[in-house]
Backbone atoms as SQL, in Angstrom:
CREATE TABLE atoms (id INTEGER PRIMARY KEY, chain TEXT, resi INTEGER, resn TEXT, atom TEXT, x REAL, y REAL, z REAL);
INSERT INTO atoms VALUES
  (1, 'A', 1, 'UNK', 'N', 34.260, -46.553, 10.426),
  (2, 'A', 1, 'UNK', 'CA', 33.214, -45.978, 11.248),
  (3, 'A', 1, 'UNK', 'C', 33.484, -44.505, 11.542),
  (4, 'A', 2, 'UNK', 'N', 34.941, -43.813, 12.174),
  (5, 'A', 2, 'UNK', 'CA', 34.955, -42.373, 11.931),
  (6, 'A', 2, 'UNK', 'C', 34.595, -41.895, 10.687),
  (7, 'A', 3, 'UNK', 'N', 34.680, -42.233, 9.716),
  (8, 'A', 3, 'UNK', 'CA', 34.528, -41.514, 8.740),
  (9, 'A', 3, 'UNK', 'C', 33.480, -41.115, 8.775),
  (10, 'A', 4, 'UNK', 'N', 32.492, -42.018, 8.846),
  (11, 'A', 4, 'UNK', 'CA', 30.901, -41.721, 8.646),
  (12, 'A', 4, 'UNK', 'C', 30.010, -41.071, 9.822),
  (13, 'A', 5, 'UNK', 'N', 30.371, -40.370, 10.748),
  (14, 'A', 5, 'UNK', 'CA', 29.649, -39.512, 11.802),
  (15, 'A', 5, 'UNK', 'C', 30.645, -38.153, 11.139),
  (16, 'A', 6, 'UNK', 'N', 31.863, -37.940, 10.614),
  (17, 'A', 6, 'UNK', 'CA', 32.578, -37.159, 10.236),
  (18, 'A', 6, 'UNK', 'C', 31.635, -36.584, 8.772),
  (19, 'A', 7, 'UNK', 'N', 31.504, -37.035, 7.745),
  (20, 'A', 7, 'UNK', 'CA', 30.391, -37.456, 6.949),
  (21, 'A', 7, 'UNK', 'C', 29.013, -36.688, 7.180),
  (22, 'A', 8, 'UNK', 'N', 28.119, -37.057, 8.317),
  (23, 'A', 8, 'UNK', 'CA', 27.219, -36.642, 9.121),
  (24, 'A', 8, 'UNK', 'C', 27.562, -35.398, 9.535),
  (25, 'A', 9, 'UNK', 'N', 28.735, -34.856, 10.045),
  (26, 'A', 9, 'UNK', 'CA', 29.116, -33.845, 10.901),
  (27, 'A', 9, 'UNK', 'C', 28.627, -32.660, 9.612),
  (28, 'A', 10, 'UNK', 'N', 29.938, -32.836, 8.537),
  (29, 'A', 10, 'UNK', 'CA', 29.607, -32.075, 7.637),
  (30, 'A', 10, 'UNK', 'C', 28.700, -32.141, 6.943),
  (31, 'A', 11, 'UNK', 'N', 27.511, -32.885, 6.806),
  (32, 'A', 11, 'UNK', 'CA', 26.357, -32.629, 6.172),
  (33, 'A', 11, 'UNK', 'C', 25.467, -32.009, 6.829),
  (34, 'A', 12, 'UNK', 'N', 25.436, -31.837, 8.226),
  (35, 'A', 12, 'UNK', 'CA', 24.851, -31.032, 8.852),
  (36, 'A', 12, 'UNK', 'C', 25.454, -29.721, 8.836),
  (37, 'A', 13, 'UNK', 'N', 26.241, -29.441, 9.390),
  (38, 'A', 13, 'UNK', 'CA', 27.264, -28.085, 9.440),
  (39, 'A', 13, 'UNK', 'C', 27.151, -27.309, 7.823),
  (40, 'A', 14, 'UNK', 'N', 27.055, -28.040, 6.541),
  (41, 'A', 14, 'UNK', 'CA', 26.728, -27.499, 5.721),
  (42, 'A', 14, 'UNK', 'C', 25.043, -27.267, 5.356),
  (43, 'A', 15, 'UNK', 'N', 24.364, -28.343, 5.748),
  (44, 'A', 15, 'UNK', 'CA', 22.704, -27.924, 5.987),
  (45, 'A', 15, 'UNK', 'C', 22.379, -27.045, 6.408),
  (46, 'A', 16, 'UNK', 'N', 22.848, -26.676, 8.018),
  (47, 'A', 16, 'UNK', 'CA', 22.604, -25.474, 8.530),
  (48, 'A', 16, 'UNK', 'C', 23.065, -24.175, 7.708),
  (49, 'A', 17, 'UNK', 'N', 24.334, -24.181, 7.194),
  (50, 'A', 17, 'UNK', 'CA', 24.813, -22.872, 6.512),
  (51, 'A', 17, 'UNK', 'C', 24.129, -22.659, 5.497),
  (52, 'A', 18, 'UNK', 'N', 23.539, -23.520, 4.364),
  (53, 'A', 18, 'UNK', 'CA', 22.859, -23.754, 3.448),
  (54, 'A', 18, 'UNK', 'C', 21.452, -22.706, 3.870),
  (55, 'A', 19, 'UNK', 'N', 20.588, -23.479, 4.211),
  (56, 'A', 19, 'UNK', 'CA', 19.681, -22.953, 5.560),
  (57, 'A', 19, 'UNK', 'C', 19.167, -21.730, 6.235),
  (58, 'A', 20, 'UNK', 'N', 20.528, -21.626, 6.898),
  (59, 'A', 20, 'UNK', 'CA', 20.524, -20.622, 7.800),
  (60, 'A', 20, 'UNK', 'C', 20.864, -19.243, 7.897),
  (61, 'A', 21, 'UNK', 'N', 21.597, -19.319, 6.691),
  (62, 'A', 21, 'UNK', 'CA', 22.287, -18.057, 5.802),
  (63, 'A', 21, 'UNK', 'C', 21.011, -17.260, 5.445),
  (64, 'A', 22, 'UNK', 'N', 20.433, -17.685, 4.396),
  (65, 'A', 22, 'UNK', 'CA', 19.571, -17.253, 3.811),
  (66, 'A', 22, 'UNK', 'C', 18.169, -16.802, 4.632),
  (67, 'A', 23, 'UNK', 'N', 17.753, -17.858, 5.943),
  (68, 'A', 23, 'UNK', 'CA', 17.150, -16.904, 7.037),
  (69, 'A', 23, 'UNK', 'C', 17.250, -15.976, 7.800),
  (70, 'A', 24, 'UNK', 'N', 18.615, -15.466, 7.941),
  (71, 'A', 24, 'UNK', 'CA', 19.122, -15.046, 8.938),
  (72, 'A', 24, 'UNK', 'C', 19.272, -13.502, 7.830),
  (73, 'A', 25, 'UNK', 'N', 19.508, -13.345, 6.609),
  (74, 'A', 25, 'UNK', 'CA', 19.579, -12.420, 5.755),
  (75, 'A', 25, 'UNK', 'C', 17.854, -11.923, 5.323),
  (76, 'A', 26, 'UNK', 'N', 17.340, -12.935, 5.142),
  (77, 'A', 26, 'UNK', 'CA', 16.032, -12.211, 4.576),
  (78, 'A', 26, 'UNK', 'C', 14.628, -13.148, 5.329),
  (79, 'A', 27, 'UNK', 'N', 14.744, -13.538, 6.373),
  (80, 'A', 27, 'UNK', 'CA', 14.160, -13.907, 7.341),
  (81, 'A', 27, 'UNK', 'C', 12.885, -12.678, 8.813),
  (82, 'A', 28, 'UNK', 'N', 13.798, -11.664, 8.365),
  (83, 'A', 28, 'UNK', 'CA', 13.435, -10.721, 9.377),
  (84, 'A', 28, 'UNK', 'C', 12.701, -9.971, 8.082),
  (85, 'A', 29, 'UNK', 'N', 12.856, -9.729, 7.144),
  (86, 'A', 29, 'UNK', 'CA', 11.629, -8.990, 6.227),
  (87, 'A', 29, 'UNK', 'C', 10.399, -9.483, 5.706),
  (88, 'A', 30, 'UNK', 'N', 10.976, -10.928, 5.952),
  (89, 'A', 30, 'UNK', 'CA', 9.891, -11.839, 5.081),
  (90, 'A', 30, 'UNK', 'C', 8.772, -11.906, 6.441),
  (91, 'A', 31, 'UNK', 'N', 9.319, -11.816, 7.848),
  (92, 'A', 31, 'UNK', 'CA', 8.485, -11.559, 8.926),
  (93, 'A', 31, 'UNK', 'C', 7.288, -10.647, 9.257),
  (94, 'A', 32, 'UNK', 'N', 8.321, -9.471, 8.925),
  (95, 'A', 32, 'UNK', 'CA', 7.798, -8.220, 9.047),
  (96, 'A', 32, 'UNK', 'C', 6.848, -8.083, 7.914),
  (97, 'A', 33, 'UNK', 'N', 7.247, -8.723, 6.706),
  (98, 'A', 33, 'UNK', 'CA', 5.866, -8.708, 5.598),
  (99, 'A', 33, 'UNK', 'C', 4.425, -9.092, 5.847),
  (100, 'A', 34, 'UNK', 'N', 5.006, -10.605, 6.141),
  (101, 'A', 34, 'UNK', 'CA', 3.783, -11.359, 6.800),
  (102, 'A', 34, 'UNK', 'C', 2.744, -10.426, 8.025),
  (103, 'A', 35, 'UNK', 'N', 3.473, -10.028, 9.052),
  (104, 'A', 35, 'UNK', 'CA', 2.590, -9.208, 9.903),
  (105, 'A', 35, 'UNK', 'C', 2.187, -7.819, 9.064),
  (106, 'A', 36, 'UNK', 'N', 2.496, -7.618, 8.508),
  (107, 'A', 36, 'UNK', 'CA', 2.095, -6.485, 7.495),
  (108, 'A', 36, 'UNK', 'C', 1.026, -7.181, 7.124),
  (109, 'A', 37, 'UNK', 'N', 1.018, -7.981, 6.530),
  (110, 'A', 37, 'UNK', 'CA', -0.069, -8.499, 5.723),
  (111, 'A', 37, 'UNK', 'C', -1.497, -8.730, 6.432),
  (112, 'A', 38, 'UNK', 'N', -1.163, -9.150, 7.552),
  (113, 'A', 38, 'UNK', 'CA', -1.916, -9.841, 8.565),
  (114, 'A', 38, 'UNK', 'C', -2.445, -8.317, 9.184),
  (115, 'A', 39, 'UNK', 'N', -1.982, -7.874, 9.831),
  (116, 'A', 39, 'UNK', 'CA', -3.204, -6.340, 10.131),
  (117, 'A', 39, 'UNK', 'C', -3.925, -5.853, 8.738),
  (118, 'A', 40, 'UNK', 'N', -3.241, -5.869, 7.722),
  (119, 'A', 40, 'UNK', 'CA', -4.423, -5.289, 6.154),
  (120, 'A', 40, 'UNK', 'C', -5.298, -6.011, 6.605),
  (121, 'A', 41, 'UNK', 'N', -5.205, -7.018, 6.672),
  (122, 'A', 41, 'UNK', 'CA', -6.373, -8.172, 6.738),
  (123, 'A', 41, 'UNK', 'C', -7.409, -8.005, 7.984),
  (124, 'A', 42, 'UNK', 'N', -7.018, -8.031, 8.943),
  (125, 'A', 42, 'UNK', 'CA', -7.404, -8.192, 10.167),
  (126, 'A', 42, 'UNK', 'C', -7.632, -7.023, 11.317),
  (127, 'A', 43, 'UNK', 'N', -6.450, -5.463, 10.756),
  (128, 'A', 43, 'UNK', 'CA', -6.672, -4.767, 12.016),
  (129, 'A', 43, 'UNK', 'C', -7.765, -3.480, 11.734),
  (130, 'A', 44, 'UNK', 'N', -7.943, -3.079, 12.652),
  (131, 'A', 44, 'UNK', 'CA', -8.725, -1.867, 12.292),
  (132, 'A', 44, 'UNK', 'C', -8.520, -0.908, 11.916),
  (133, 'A', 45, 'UNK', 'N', -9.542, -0.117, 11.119),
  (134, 'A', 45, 'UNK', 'CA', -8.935, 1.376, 10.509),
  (135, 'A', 45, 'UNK', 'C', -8.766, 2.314, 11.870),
  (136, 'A', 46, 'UNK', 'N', -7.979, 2.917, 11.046),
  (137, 'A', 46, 'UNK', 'CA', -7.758, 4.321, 11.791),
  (138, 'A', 46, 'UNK', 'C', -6.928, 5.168, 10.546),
  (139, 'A', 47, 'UNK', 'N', -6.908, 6.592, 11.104),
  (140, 'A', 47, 'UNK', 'CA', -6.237, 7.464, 10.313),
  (141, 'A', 47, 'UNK', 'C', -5.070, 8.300, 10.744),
  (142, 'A', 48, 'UNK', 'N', -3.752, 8.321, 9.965),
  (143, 'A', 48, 'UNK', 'CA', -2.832, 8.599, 10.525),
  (144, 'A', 48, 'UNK', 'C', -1.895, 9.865, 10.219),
  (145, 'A', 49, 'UNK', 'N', -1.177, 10.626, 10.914),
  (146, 'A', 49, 'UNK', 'CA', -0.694, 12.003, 10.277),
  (147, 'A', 49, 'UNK', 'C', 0.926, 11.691, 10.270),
  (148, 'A', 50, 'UNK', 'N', 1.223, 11.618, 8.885),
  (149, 'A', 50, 'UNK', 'CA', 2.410, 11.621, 8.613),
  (150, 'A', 50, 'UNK', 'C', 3.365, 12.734, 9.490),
  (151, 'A', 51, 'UNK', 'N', 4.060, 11.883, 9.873),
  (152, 'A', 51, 'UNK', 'CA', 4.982, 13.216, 11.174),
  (153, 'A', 51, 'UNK', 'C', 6.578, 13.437, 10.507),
  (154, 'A', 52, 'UNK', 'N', 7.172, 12.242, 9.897),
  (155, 'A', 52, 'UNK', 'CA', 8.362, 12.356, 8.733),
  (156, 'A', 52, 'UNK', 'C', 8.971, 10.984, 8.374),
  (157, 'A', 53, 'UNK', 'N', 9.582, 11.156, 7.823),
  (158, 'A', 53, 'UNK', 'CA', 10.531, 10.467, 7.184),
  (159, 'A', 53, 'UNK', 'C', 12.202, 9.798, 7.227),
  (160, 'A', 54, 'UNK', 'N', 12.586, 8.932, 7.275),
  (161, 'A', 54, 'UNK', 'CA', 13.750, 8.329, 7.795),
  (162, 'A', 54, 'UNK', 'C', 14.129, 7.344, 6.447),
  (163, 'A', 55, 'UNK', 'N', 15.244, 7.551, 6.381),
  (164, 'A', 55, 'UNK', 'CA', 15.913, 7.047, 5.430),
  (165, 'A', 55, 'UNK', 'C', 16.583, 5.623, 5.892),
  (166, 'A', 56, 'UNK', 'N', 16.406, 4.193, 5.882),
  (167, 'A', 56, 'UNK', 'CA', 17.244, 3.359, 6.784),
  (168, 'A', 56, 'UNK', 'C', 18.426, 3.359, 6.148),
  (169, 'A', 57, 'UNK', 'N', 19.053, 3.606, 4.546),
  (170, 'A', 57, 'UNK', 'CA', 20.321, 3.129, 3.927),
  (171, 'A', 57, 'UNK', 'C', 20.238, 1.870, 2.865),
  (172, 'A', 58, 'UNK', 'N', 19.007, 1.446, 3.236),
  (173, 'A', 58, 'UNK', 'CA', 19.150, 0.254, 2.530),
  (174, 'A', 58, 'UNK', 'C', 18.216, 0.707, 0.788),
  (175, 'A', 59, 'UNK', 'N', 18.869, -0.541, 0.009),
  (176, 'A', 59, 'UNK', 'CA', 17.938, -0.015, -1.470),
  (177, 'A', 59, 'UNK', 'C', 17.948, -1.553, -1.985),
  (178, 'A', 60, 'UNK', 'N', 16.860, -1.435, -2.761),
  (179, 'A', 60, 'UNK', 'CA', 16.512, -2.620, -3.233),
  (180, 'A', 60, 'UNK', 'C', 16.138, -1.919, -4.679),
  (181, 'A', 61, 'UNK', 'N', 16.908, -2.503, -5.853),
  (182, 'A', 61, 'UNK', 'CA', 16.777, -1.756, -7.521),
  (183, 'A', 61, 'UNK', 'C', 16.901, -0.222, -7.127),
  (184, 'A', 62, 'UNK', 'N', 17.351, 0.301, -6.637),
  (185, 'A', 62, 'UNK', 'CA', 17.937, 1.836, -6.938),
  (186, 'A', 62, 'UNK', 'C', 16.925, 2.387, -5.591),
  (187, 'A', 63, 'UNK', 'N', 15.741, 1.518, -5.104),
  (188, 'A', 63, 'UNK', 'CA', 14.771, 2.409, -4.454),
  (189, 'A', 63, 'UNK', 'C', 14.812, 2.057, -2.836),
  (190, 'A', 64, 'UNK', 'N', 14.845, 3.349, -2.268),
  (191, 'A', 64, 'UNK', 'CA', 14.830, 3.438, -1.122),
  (192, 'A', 64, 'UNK', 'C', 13.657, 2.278, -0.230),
  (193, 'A', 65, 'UNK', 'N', 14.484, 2.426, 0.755),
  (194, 'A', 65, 'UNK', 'CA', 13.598, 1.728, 1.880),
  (195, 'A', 65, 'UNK', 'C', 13.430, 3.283, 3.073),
  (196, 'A', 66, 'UNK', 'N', 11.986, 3.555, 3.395),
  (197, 'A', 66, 'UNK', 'CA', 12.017, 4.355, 4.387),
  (198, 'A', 66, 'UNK', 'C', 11.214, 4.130, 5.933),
  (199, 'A', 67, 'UNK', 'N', 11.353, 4.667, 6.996),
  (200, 'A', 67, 'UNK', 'CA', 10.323, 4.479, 7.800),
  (201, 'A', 67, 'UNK', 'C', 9.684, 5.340, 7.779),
  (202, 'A', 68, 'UNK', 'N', 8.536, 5.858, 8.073),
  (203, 'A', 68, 'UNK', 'CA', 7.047, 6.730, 8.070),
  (204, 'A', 68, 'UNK', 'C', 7.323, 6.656, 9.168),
  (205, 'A', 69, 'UNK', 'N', 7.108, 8.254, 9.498),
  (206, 'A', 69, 'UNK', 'CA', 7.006, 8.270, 11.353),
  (207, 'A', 69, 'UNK', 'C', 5.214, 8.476, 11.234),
  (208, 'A', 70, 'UNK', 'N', 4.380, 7.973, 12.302),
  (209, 'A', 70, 'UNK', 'CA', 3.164, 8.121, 11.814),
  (210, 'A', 70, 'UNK', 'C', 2.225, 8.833, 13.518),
  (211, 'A', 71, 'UNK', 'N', 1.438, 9.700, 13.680),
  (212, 'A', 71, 'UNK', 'CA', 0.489, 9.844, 14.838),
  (213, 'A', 71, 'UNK', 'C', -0.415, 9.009, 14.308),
  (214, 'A', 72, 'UNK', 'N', -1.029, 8.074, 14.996),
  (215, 'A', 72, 'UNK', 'CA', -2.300, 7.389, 14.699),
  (216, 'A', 72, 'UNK', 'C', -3.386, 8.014, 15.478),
  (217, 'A', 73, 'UNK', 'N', -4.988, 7.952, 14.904),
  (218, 'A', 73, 'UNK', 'CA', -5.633, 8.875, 15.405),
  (219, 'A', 73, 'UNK', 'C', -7.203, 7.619, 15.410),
  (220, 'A', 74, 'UNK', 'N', -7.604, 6.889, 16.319),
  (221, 'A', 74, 'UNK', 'CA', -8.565, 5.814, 16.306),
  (222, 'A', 74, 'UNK', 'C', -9.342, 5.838, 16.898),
  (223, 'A', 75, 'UNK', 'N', -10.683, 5.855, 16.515),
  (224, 'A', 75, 'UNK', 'CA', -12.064, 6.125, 17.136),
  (225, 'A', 75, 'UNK', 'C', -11.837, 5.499, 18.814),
  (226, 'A', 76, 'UNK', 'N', -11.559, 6.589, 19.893),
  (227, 'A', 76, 'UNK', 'CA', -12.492, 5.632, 21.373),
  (228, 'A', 76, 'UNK', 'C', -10.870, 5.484, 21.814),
  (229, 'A', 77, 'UNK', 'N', -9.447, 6.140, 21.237),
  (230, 'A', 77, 'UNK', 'CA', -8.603, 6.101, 21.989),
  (231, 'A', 77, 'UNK', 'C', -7.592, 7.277, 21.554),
  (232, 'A', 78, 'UNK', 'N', -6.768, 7.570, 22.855),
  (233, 'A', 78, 'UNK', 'CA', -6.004, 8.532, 22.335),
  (234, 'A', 78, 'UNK', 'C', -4.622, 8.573, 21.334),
  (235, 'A', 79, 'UNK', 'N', -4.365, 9.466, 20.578),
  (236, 'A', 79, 'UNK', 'CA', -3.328, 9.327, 19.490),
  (237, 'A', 79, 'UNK', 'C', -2.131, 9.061, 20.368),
  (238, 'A', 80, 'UNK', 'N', -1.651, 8.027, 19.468),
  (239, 'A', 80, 'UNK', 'CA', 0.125, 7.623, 19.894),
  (240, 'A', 80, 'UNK', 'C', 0.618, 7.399, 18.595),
  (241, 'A', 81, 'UNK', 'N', 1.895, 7.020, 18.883),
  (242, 'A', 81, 'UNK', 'CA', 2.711, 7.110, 17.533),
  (243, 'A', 81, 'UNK', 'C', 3.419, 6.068, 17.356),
  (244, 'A', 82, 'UNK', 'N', 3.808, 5.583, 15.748),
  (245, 'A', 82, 'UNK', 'CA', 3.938, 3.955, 15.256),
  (246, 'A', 82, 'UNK', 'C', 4.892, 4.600, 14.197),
  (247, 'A', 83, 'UNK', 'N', 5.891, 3.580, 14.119),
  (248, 'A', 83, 'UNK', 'CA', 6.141, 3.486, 11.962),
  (249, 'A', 83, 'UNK', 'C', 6.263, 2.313, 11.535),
  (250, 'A', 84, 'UNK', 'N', 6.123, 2.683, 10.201),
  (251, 'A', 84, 'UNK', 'CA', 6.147, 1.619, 9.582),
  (252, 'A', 84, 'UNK', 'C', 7.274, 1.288, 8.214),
  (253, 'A', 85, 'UNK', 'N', 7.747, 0.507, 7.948),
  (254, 'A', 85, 'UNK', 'CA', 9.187, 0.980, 7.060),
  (255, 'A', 85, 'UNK', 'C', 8.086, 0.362, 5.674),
  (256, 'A', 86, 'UNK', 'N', 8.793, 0.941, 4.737),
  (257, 'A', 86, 'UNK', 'CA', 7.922, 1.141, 3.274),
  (258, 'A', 86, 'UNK', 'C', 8.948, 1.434, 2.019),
  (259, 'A', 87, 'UNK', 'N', 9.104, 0.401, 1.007),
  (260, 'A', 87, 'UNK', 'CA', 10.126, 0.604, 0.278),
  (261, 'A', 87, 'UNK', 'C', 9.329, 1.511, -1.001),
  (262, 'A', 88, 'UNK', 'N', 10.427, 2.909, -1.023),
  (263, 'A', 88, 'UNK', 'CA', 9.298, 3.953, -1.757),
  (264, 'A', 88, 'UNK', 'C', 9.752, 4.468, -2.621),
  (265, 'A', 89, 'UNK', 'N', 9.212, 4.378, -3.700),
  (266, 'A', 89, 'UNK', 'CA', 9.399, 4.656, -4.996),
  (267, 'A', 89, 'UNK', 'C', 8.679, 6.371, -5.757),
  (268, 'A', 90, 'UNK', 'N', 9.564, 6.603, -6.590),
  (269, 'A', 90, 'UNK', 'CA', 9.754, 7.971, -7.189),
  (270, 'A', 90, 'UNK', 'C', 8.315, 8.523, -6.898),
  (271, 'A', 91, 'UNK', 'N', 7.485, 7.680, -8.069),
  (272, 'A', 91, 'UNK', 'CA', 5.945, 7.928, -7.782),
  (273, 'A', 91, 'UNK', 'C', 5.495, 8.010, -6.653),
  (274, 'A', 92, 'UNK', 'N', 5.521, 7.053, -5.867),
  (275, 'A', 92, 'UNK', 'CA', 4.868, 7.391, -4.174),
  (276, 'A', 92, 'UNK', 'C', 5.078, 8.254, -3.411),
  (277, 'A', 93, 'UNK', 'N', 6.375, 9.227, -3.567),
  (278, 'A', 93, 'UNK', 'CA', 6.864, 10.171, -2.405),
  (279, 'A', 93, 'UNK', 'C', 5.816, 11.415, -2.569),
  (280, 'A', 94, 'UNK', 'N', 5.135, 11.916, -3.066),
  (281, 'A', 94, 'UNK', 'CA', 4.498, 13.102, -2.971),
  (282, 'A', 94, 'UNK', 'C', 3.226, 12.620, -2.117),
  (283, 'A', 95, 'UNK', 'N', 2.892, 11.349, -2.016),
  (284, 'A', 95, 'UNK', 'CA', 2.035, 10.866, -1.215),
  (285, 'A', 95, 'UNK', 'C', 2.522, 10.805, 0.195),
  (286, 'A', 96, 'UNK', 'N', 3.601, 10.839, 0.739),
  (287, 'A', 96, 'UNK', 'CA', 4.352, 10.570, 1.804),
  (288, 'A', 96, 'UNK', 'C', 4.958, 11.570, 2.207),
  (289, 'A', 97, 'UNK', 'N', 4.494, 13.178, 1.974),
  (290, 'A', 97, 'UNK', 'CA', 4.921, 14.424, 2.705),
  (291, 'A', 97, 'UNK', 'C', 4.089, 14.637, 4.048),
  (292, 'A', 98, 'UNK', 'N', 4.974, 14.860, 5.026),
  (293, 'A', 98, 'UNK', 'CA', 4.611, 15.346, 6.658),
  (294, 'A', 98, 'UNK', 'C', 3.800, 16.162, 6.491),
  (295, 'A', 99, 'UNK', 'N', 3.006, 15.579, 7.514),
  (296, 'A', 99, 'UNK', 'CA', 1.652, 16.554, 7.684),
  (297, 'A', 99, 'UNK', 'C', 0.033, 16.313, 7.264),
  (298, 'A', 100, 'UNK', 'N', 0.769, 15.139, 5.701),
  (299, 'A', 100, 'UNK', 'CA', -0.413, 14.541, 4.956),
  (300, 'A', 100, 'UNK', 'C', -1.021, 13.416, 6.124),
  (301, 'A', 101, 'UNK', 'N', -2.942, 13.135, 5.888),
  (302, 'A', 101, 'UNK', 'CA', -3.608, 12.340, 6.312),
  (303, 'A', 101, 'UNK', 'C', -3.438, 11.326, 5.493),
  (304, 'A', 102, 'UNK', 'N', -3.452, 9.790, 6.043),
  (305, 'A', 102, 'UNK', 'CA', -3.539, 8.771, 5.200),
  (306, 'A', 102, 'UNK', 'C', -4.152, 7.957, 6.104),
  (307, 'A', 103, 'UNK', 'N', -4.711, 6.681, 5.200),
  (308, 'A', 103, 'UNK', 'CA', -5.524, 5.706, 5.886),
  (309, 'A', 103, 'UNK', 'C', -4.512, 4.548, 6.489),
  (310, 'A', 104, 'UNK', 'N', -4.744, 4.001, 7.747),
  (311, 'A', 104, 'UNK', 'CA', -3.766, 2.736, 8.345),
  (312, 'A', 104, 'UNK', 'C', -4.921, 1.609, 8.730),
  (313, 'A', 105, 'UNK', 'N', -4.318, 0.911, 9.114),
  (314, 'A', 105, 'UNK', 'CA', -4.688, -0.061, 10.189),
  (315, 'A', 105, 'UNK', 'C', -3.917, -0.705, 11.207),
  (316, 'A', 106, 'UNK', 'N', -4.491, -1.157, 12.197),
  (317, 'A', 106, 'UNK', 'CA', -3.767, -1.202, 13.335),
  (318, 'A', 106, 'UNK', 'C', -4.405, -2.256, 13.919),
  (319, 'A', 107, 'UNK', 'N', -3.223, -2.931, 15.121),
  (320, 'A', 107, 'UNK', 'CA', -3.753, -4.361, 15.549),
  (321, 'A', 107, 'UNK', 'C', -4.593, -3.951, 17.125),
  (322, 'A', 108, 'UNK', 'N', -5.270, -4.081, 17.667),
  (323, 'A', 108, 'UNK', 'CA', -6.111, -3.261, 18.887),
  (324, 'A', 108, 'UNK', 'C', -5.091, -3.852, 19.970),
  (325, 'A', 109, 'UNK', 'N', -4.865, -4.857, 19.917),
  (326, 'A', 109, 'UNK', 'CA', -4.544, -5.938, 21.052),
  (327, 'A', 109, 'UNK', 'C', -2.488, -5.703, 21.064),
  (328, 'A', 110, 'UNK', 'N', -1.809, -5.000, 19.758),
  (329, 'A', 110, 'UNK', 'CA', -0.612, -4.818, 19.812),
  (330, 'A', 110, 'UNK', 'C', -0.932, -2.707, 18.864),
  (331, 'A', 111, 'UNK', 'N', -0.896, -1.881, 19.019),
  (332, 'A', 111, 'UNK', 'CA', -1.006, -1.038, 18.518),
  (333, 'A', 111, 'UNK', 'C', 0.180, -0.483, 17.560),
  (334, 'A', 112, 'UNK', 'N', 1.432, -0.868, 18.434),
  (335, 'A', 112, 'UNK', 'CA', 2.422, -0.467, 17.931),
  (336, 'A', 112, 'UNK', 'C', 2.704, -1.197, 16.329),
  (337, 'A', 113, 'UNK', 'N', 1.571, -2.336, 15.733),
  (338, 'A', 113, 'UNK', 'CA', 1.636, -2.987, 14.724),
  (339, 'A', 113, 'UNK', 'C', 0.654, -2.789, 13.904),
  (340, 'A', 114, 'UNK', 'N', 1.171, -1.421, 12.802),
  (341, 'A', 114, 'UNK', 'CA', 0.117, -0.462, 12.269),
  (342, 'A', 114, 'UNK', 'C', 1.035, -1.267, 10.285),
  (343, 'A', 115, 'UNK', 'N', -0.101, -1.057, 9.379),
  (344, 'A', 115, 'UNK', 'CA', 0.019, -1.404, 8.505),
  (345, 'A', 115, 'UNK', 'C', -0.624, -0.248, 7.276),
  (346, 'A', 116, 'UNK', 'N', -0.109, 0.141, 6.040),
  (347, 'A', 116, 'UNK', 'CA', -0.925, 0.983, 5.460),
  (348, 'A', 116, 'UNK', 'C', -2.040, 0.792, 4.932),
  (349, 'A', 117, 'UNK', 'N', -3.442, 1.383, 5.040),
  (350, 'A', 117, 'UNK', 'CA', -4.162, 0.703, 4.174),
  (351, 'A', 117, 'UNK', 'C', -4.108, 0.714, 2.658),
  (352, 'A', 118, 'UNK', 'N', -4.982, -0.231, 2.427),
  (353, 'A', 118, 'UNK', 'CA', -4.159, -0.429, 0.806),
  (354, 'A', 118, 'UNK', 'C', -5.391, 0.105, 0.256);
């Protein structure tokens, strides 16, 4: 009979690591995607002035991950400021110089959860 809650012990203790590893590593992007996804879909336009650029360190195939510092600018309220992190590639950076206008969207009800438009 010890054996078998011992048994149990480690099939759990390895379930969880199994599991939990792998959420706990790519759990918080796969998040942040999803709500990404979910304002394209759902939030409203607005237009935003690239203010700069931040490098986090991280790379995925050779290419940077950055944050966009952004002023948002939305019909019927005053500009505040959001970013959004954006993994950016060779081609995309001339699109992503300070100062440039680009199109966003934004959640009304959370603002600080701005998405690019696509």
């Amino acid at each position: 009979m010890r054996g078998a809650w011992q048994l149990a012990l480690l099939i759990g203790v390895l379930g969880a690591v199994v599991l939990g590893v792998p959420a706990l590593i790519w759990g918080p992007g796969y998040l942040r995607y999803r709500e990404e996804m979910r304002v394209r879909a759902e939030g409203t336009p607005a237009r935003a002035v690239i203010l700069g650029l931040e490098d986090t360190g991280k790379r995925f195939n050779d290419t940077p991950e950055i944050i966009v510092r952004l002023e948002i600018h939305a019909e019927g309220r005053p500009p505040w400021r959001a970013s959004v992190r954006r993994i950016l590639s060779v081609a995309e950076a001339p699109a992503f110089t300070p100062g440039r206008e680009i199109a966003v969207r934004y959640d009304p009800r959370h603002p600080d959860s701005v998405a690019l438009a696509p």
